[in-house]
C-alpha positions, 0 to 999 in steps of 0.5 A: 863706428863713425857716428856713435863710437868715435865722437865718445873717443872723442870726448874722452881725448879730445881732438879738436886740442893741437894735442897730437897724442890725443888724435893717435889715440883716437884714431888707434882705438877707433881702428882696434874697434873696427878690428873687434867688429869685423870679428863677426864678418862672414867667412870667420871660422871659428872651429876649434882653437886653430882657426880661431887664433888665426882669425882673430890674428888676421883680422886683428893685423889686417883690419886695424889699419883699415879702421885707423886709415877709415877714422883718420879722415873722420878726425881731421875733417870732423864729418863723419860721412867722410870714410863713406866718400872716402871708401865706398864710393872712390874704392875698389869694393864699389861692385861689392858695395854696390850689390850690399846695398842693392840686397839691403834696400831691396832693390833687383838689379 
């Protein structure tokens, strides 16, 4: 998202202008994005039209936030690294994390 969505964000509105609208519009489609893609995150249910308007509502209420929180830092520091720093290494999720990349790099702990 970082590194591919949010610089065509930025191009379309850009936001090394002082234009305010132009960074909130940036930072709100970029946390909607986040929200669409964590759709597809392990746990969804998606069994019948119940569960799947509660988890599209979840996930749409919860995640944009994160994403536009996420993407804020990405705009006012212009590195796309940043949300790493920011989330992964200085949040809660580091033993979350930490076992994800473990499993992805193959490495046994």
């Amino acid at each position: 998202m970082h590194v591919l969505f949010l610089p065509s964000v930025c191009l379309l509105c850009p936001v090394h202008t002082r234009s305010i609208t132009n960074k909130l519009t940036s930072i709100g489609l970029a946390g909607l994005f986040h929200a669409v893609f964590s759709l597809f995150d392990q746990g969804c249910e998606y069994n019948g039209v119940g569960k799947s308007v509660m988890t599209v509502t979840y996930i749409l209420m919860t995640q944009t936030l994160v994403g536009m929180g996420k993407v804020a830092f990405t705009v006012v520091t212009g590195n796309p690294l940043i949300h790493f720093a920011t989330l992964h290494v200085l949040s809660a999720r580091v033993p979350y994390d930490t076992k994800m990349y473990a499993e992805i790099f193959g490495i046994v702990a």
